[in-house]
C-alpha positions in Angstrom: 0.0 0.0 0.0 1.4 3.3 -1.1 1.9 6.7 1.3 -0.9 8.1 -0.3 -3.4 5.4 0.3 -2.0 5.0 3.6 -3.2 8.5 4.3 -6.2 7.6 2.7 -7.1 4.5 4.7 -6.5 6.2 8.1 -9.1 9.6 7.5 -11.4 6.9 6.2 -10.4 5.3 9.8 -10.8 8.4 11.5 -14.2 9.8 9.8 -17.1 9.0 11.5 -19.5 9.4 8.7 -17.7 6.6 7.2 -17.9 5.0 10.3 -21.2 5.2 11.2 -21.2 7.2 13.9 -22.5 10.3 13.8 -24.8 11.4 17.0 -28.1 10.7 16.4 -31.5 12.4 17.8 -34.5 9.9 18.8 -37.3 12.2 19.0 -39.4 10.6 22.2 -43.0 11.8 22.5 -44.6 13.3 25.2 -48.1 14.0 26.0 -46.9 17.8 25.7 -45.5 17.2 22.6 -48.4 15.0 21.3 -50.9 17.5 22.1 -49.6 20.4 20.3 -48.7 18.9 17.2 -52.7 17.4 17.4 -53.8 20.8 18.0 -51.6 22.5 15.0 -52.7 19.9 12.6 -56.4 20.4 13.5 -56.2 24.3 13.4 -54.2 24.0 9.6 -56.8 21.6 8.3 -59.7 23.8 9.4 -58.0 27.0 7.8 -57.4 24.3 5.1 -61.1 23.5 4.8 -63.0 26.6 4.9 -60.7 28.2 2.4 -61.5 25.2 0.6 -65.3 25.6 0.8 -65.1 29.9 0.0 -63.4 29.3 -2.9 -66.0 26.4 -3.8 -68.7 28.7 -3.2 -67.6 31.2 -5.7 -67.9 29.1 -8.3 -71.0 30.0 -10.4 -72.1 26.3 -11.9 -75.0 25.9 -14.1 -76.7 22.3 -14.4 -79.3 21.2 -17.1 -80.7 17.9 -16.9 -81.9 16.9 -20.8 -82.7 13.6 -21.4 -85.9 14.1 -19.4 -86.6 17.0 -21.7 -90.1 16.2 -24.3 -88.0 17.0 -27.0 -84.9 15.4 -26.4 -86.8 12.1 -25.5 -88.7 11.7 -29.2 -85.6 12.6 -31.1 -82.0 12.1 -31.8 -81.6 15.8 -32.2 -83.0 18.2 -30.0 -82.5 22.0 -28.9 -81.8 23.1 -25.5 -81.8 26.7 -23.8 -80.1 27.4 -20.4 -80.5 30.5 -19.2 -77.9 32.6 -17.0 -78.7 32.9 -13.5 -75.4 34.9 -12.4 -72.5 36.5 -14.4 -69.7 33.8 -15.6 -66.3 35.4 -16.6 -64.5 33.0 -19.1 -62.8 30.0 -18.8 -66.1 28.8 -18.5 -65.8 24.9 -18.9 -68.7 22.9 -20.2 -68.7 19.4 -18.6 -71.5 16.3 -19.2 -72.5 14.2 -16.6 -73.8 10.7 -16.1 -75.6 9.7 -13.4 -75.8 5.9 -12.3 -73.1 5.0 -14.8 -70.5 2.3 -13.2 -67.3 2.4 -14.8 -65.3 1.6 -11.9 -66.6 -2.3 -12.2 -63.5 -4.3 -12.3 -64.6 -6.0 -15.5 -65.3 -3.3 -17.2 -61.9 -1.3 -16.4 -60.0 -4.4 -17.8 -62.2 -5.2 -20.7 -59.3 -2.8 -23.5 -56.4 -3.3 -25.1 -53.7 -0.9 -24.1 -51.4 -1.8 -27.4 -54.1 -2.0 -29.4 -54.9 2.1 -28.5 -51.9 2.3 -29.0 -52.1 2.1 -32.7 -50.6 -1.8 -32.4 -52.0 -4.3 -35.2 -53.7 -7.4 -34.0 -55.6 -10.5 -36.0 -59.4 -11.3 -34.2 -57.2 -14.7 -33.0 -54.7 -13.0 -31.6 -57.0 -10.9 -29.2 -59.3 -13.0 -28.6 -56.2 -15.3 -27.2 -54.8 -12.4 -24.9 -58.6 -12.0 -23.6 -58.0 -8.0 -23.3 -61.1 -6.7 -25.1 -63.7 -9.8 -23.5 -66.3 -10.0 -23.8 -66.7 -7.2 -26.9 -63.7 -8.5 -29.4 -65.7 -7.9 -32.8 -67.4 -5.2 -34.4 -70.9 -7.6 -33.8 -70.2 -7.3 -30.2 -69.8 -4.0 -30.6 -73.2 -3.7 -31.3 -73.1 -2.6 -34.9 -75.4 -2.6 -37.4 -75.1 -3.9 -41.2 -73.4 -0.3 -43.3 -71.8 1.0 -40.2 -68.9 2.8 -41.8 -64.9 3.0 -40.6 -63.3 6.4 -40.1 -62.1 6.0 -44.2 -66.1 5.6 -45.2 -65.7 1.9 -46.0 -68.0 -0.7 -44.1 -67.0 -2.3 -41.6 -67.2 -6.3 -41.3 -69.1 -6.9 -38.2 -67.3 -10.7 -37.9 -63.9 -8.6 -38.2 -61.9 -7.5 -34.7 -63.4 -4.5 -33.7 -60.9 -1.5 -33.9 -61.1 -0.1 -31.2 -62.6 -3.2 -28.9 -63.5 -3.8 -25.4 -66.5 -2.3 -22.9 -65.2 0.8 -22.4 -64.8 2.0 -26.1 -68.6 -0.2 -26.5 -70.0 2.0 -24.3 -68.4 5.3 -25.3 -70.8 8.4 -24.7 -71.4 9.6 -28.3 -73.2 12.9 -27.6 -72.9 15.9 -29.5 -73.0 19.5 -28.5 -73.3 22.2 -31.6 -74.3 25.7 -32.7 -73.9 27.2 -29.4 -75.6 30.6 -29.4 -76.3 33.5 -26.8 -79.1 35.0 -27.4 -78.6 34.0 -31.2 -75.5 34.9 -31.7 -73.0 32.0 -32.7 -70.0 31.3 -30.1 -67.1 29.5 -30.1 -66.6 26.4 -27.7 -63.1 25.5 -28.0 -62.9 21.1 -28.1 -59.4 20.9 -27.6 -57.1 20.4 -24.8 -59.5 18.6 -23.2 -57.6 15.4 -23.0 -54.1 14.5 -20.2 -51.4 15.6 -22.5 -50.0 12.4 -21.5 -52.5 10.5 -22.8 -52.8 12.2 -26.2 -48.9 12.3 -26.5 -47.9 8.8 -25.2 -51.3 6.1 -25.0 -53.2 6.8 -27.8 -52.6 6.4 -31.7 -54.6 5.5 -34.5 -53.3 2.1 -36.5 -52.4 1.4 -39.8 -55.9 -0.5 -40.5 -57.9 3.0 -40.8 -60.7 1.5 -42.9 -61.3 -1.2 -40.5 -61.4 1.5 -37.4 -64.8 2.7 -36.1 -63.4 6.2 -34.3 -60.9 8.1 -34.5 -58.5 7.0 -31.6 -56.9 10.5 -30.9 -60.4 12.0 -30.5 -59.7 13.7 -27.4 -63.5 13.5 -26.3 -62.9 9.4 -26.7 -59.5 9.7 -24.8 -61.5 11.5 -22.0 -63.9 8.8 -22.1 -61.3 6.1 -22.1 -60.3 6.9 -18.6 -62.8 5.7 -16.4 -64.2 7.1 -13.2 -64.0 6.5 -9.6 -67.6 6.9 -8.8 -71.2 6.5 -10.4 -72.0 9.9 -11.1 -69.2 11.7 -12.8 -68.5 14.7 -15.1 -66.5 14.6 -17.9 -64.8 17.7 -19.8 -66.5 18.4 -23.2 -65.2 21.7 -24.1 -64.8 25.7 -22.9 -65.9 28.8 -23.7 -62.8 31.1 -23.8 -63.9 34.7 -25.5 -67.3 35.2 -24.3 -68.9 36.2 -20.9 -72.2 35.2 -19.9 -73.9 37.8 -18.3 -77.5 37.6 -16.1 -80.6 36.9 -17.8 -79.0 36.0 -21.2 -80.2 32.7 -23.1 -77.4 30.2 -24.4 -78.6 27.4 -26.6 -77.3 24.5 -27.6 -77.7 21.7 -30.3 -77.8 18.4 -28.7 -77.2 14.8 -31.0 -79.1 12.5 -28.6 -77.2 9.7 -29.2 -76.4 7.6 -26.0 -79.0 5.9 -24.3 -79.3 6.4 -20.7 -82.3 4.6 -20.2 -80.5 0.8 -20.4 -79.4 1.6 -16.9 -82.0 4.2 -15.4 -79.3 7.2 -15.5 -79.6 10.6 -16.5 -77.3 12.9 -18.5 -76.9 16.3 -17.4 -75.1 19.4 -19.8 -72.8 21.7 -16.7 -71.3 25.1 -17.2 -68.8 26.0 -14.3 -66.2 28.7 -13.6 -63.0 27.4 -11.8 -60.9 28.8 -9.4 -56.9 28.2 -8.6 -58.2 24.6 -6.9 -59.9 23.9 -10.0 -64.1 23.6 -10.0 -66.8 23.2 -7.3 -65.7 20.8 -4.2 -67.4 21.2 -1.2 -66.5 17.7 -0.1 -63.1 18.4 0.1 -62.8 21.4 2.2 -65.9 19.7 4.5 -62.8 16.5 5.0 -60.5 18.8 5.6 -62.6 20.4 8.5 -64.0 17.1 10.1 -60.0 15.4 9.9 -59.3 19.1 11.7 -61.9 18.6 14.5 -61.0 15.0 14.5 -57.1 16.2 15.4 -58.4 18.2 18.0 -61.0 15.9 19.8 -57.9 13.1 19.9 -55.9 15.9 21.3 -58.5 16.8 24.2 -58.4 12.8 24.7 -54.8 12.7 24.9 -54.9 15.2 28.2 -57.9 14.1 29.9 -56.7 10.5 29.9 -53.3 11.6 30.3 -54.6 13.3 33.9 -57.2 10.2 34.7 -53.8 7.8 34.8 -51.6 10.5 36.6 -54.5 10.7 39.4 -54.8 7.0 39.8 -51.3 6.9 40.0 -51.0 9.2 43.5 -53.5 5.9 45.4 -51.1 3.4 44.1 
């Protein structure tokens, strides 16, 4: 061993970093200790909270149940008209919302094929072996009719694999919302960026097979379909209005395709119009946790003390 490393070897010797042994601090609780950091966490939740829910309560939201609506019942096209109760300042975002709509069933959460969104080729053999897509691997499944047409224009074979396949895609909400108009006059709704970046840039792809595809695959209202929700009655992002502001007592109509059927599993289908706020839209569920998990910090830090004194008094008679 040389000088150097000789050096070398004895400050490793002599560090005690290398060594292992640095002073260390065990932090030991004490009901003193306990209490106050109970009590801190309850008061910052609370603040938490009811900033939470005054922010929430500025929101302006507008909801408009239409599937119950005469005309939107005996046709697949009908006209709607919301009128403005408050002002709204753009962004105004314009949500749907289903009602009694399960997608967080296990089944159906498993029943795509992530490589076949992902613009990846497969024969009807090959997915029917991987089992991705069951039950709803052909274009029959599906539920198509004979002269159902591809993206391209050509018609689709219904015995063919079905291009995009699987429950979720089967049961893809295929509503339209057009000619939007306050008080007659045409606005714009801007469709775009609706969609996780991530999702646009990295999960979904259209495939080479364009005139055996029944939707475009990097339809961003599909790609927001294609991620299912946690609960039974969800919204979904549909567009927003950018340039315009609503103001009270004006009449904004809307062109409605009727085309999903709620009535297979006694849901409703509402059309929302909601301002937002730095925490995003209307949540008063998560400012109200924030408050009870704030008064439960404080209740368990009452507990800590009383019992705390109950065992110090029975103490002094042993």
């Amino acid at each position: 061993m040389s000088e150097s490393q000789d050096k070398i070897y004895e400050r490793l010797k002599k560090s005690k970093f290398k060594q292992q042994k640095l002073s260390g601090w065990r932090p030991v609780p004490t009901i003193t200790s306990t209490t106050i950091i109970f009590i801190c966490l309850g008061i910052i939740f609370i603040i938490l909270g009811v900033i939470l829910l005054v922010y929430s309560h500025k929101v302006i939201e507008i909801k408009q149940q239409y599937d119950n609506l005469s005309s939107c019942q005996n046709s697949k096209t009908c006209n709607i008209s919301i009128e403005i109760e408050n002002d709204m300042s753009p962004t105004i975002m314009i949500y749907y919302e289903l009602d009694g709509f399960y997608q967080n069933h296990r089944r159906y959460i498993k029943s795509k094929s992530d490589d076949q969104l992902n613009g990846k080729s497969f024969t009807l053999d090959e997915m029917k072996k991987s089992q991705d897509c069951s039950p709803v691997v052909t274009n029959k499944e599906m539920g198509f009719e004979q002269g159902t047409k591809s993206i391209t224009g050509e018609l689709l074979n219904l015995d063919d694999l079905a291009i995009p396949c699987g429950l979720i895609a089967k049961s893809y909400f295929n509503d339209k919302f057009k000619d939007w108009k306050l008080d007659g006059k045409n606005i714009t709704v801007n469709e775009k960026d609706i969609a996780w970046s991530a999702d646009k840039k990295l999960k979904y792809k259209n495939t080479k097979e364009l005139n055996k595809q029944w939707i475009d695959m990097t339809d961003e209202h599909f790609i927001v379909w294609m991620r299912p929700a946690g609960l039974p009655n969800f919204m979904k992002l549909w567009g927003r209005i950018e340039d315009t502001e609503l103001k009270k007592g004006q009449v904004l109509s809307v062109l409605i395709e009727n085309n999903f059927d709620a009535k297979k599993f006694d849901g409703k289908k509402f059309l929302i119009l909601s301002t937002v706020n730095i925490f995003g839209g209307k949540n008063y569920f998560l400012g109200i946790s924030y408050i009870v998990l704030g008064c439960i910090c404080i209740v368990l830090a009452v507990v800590f003390i009383i019992g705390y004194n109950v065992n110090k008094e029975k103490e002094k008679y042993v």
